[in-house]
N, C-alpha and C positions, 0 to 999 in steps of 0.2 A: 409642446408635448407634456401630457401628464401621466407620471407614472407613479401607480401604488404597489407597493409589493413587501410582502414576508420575508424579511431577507436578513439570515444571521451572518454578521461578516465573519472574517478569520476569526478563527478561536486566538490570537495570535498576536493581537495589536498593542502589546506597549514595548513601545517602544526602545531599546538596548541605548542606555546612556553610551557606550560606546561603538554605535552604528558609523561612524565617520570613520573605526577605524577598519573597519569590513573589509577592505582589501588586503591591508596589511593580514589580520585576521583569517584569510581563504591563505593569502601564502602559508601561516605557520601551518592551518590546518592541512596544506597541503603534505609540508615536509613530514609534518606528523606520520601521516598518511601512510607516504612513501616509505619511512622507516619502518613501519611497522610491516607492511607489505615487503620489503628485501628481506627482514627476519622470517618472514614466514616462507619468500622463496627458498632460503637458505635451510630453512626445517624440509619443506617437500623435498630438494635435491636430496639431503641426507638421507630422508626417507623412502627416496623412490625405488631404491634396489631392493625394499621389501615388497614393493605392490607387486601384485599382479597384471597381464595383461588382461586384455578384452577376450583373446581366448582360453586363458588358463586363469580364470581370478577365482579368488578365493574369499569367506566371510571375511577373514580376516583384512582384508584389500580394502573392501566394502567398510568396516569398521575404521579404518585408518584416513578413508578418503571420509567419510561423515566426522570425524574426529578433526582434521585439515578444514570445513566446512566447504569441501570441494564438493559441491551439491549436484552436480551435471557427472563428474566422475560417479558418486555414491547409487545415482540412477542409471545409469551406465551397468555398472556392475550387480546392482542388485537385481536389474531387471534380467540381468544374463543365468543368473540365479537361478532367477526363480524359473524359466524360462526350464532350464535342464531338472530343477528341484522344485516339483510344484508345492511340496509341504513342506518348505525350508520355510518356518516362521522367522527366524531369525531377519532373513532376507527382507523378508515382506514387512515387519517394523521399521526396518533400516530405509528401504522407500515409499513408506509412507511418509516417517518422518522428512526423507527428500524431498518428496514432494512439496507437502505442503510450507515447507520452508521457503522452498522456491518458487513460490505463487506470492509471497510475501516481498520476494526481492526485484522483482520488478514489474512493470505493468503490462507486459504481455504474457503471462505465466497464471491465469486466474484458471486454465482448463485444469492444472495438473491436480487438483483439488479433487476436480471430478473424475479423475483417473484415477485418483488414490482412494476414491469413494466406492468405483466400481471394483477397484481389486480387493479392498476388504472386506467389503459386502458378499463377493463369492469366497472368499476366505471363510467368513463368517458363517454362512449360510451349510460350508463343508464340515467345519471344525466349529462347532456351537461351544462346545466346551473348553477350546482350548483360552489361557487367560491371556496367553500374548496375543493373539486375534481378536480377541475381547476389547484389549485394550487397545491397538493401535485403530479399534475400524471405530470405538467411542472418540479418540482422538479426533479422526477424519471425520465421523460425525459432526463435532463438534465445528471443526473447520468450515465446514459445508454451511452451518448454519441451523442443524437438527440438533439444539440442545437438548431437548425434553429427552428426545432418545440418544442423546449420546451419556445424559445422565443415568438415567434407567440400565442402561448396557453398561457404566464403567460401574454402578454398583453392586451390581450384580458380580463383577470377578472381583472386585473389592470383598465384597462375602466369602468368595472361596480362596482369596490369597490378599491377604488385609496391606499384604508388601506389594502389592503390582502398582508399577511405577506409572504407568502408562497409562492406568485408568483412573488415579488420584488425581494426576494433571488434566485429563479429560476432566474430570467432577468438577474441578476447583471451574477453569474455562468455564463451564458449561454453568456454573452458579452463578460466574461474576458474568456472562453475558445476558442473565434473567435476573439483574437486580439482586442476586443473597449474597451480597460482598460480604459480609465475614463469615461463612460459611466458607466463600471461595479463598477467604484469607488462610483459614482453618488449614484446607484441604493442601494447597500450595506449604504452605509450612513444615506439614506432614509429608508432602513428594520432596522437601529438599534434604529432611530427614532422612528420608530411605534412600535419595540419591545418594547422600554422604556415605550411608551405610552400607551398602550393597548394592546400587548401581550407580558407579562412578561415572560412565561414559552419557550419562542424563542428568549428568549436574548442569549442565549449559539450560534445557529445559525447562529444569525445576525450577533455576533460580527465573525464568524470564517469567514461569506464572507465579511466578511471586511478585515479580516486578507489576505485573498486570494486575494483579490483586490491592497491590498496594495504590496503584493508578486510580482504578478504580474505586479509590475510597477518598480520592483527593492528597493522598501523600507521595507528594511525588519525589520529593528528597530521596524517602526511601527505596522508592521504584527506580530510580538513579544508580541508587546504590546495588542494589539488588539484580540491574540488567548489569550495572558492570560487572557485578561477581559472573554473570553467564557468560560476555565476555570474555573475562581469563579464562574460562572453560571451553569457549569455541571461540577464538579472535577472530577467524572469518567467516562466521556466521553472519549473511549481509543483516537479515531481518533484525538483528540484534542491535545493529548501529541505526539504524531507523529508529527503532523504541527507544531508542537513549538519547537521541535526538528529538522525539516527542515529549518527551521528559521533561528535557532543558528549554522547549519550547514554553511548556505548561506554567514554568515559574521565571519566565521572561527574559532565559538565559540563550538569547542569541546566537552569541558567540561557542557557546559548546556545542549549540544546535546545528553551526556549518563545520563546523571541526572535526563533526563525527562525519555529517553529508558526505566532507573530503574522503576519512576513511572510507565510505562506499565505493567512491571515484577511485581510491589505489588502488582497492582490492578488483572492481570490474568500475575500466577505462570509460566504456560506453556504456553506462546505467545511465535508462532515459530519466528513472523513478527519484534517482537524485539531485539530476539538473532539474525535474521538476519542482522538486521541496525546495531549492537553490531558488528559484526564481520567485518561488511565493515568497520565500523570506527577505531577498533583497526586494520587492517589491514594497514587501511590509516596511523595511527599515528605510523605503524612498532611496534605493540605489536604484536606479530607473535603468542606467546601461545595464547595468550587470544582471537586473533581472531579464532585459530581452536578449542578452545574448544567452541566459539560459535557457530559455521559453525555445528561442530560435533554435537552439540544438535539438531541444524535446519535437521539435515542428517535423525536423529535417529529419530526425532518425525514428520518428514514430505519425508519419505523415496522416495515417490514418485514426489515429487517437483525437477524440474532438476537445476533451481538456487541454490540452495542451493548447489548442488553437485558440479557445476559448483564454487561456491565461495570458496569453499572448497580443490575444485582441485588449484584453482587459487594461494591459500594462499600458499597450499605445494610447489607449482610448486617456487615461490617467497622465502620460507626458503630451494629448495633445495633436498627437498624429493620427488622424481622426480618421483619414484614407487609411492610413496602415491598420486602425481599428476596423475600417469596413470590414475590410478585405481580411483579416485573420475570422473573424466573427462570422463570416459569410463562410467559410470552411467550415468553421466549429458546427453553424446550424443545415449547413447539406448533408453531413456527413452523419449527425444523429438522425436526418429523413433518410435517407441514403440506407444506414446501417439498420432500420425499424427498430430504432430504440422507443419504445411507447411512449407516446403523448404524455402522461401524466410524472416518467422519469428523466424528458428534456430537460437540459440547460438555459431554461427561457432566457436567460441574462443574453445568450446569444442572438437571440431574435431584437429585444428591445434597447439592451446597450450598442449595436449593430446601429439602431434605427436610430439614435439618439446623434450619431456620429455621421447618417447618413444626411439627419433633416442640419446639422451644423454647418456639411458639403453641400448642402440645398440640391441634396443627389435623390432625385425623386424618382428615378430610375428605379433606383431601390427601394426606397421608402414606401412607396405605395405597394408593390406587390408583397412587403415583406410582412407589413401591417396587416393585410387581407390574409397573410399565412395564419400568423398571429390569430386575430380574431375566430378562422377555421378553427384552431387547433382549441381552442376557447370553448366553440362549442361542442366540441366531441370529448372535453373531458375536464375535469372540476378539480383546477390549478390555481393557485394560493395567490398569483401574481394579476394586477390588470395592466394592462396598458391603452388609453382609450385616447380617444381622438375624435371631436366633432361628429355627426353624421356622415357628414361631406368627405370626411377622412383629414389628413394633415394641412392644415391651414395655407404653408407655404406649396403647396400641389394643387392648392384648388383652383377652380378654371377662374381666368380672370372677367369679370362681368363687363361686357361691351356697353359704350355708351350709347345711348338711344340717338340715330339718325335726325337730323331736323332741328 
C-alpha cells in the first residue's frame, strides 16, 4: 500500500519532559479540580435562597446564575424571560451570551449558536436601534462565523455609545478572526477597560478576547495570563478552561494543559469534550492506556460522533491492535456516510488508516470494498489525500494465477 497525503499532524507534538509523570499529574489535577468545585458548591448553597424559581424568576436570578457559570440554569431562566417579556433586552444578552458559551463546552451543543442567531436577528430586525441588541446579535454573529457583518453591526453601536461592551468584544473577535490582530488587540484592550469601568459583570468576557487577541499574535504567556484573569471572574465558566488549556498546550506545557481538562471533569462529570483533549494529549505524550480509556468513554457516551471513533481507531492503530483499529475506524467512516457529511469535509484518515490495518489482518473482506469506497469518493470530489493501489487493486487480494494444465 501506498499512501500520499497533506496531512498536518497535532499542533501539539513536543513532547512534556515530564510525561512519565502523567498519572501522578491527572490525580493532583484531579484534587485540584475537586477543590475548587466544593468551593463553588458551597458559594451556590449560600446563594441559592436568593434565586429564583422556574416560575417566579427574576433578571436578577438570571444574573447570578450567569455569574455561577451555571449556563443550563441562565437558559432556563432567560428564556422563561423573555417568553413572558418579549422586549426584556437585558434577558436576551444574558442568553445569548448562554448560549453561545455553551456550544463551546461541549461537542453536542454547536445548534445553540444557531438558536442564538435566530433570536437576535428577530431582536434585531424589531429594535434596530436598540445598542444592547446591536451588540449581543454582532456577538452571535460573530459566533456564527459572519464576521464582515458582525463587524459592520458592532460599529455601528460603537458610534452611538463608544462604551458598549458587547459590540467592542464583537469588533475585537470579528478583526482577529479576518487576520487584523492588532486592531483586534486594540479593541479587546478597550472592552477590558470599560468592563473594569462600568460593566463588571463582563469582565470574565473581556478578559477572554483579550486572551484570544493575544493568541492570536502568538503570545501566548500573555493569553495564559489574561484567560486566567476571566477565570477569577467566572470560575465555572467551562469554555474558559479549555482556552487555558489551549494556551498551555501552544508552549508545550502539558501538564497545565490536563490540570485545567480535570477542572472541566469536577465542574461537569460527564464532558465528552474533555475526555476528548485527554486522550489526544495522552496519546501525544505515548500514554497509550490512558488515551484509550479516554477515547473509550468519548466512544460510549457520544456513540454517534465519528471523531471520537476515529481517535480511537487512531490510538489502536498506533499500539498495534490493528482489529481494534478496523473496527473503531469502520464506525468513524459509516457514520460520516451515514450522517451526509459531504465528501470533500470526510475524515479520510478513516477510510485509509482503516485499510492499512486491514491489508496488516490480510482482511480482505474489508480491504477491497473499502478501497472501491475510496477511490468513488475520489471521483466525485477534489481531496488533498491519494491512496492508490495497482489496477488490479491490493496486491494481497489479487486472484491467484493458476498454473497452466499439462
Amino acid at each position: 500500500m501506498r499512501i500520499r497525503r497533506e496531512y498536518s499532524g497535532s499542533a501539539y507534538r513536543r513532547r512534556s519532559g515530564f510525561a512519565g509523570c502523567l498519572p501522578l499529574l491527572m490525580v493532583l489535577g484531579l484534587l485540584a479540580g475537586t477543590g475548587i468545585l466544593a468551593r463553588d458548591w458551597i458559594r451556590q448553597w449560600t446563594l441559592r435562597w436568593f434565586e429564583g424559581t422556574p416560575q417566579n424568576v427574576t433578571l436578577r436570578d438570571t444574573e447570578l446564575a450567569f455569574a455561577n457559570g451555571d449556563l443550563e440554569r441562565t437558559i432556563e431562566y432567560a428564556s422563561q424571560l423573555l417568553e413572558n417579556e418579549p422586549e426584556n433586552h437585558e434577558a436576551l444578552v444574558l442568553l445569548g451570551r448562554a448560549l453561545v458559551y455553551r456550544s463551546y463546552s461541549e461537542i453536542n451543543h454547536e445548534l445553540d449558536r444557531r438558536r442564538a442567531l435566530q433570536l437576535t436577528q428577530k431582536a434585531a430586525e424589531q429594535f434596530p436601534l436598540d445598542n444592547d441588541v446591536a451588540g449581543i446579535h454582532a456577538f452571535v454573529l460573530q459566533a456564527n462565523g459572519a464576521s464582515d457583518e458582525a463587524a459592520r453591526l458592532a460599529l455601528r453601536a460603537i458610534r452611538r455609545d463608544e462604551n458598549s461592551i458587547s459590540a467592542r468584544i464583537a469588533l475585537s473577535l470579528s478583526y482577529g478572526s479576518r487576520g487584523i490582530f492588532e486592531a483586534a488587540l486594540r479593541e479587546s484592550e478597550r472592552a477590558v477597560q470599560i468592563a473594569n469601568a462600568t460593566a463588571p459583570d463582563w469582565r470574565a468576557d473581556a478578559y477572554r478576547v483579550l486572551a484570544i487577541a493575544y493568541s492570536d499574535m502568538g503570545q501566548y504567556q500573555q493569553a495564559a495570563q489574561a484567560v486566567e484573569q476571566a477565570i477569577e471572574h467566572n470560575r465555572r465558566l467551562i469554555p474558559l478552561h479549555f482556552e487555558r488549556a489551549l494556551y498551555a498546550l501552544q508552549v508545550g506545557d502539558n501538564n497545565s494543559a490536563t490540570a485545567y481538562y480535570f477542572r472541566v471533569i469536577a465542574f461537569d462529570d460527564a464532558n465528552v469534550k474533555a475526555r476528548f483533549r485527554l486522550c489526544e494529549l495522552s496519546s501525544t505524550l505515548r500514554e497509550g492506556e490512558a488515551a484509550v480509556e479516554y477515547c473509550s468513554f468519548v466512544t460510549e457516551h457520544a456513540p454517534g460522533w465519528s471523531d471520537g471513533w476515529y481517535q480511537l481507531g487512531r490510538e489502536y492503530y498506533i499500539q498495534g491492535n490493528f482489529s481494534g483499529a478496523r473496527d473503531a475506524l469502520k464506525r468513524c467512516s459509516t457514520l460520516q456516510v451515514a450522517q451526509g457529511v459531504p465528501i470533500a469535509e470526510r475524515r479520510f484518515e478513516c477510510w485509509y488508516i482503516q485499510g492499512q490495518a486491514a491489508e496488516v489482518l490480510a482482511d480482505c473482506a474489508t480491504l477491497v470494498p473499502l478501497y472501491n469506497e475510496f477511490q468513488a469518493m475520489v471521483t466525485t470530489a477534489a481531496i488533498p489525500q491519494t491512496w492508490t493501489y495497482p489496477p488490479d487493486g491490493p496486491p494481497i487480494c489479487a486472484e491467484p494465477i493458476s498454473e497452466p494444465e499439462g
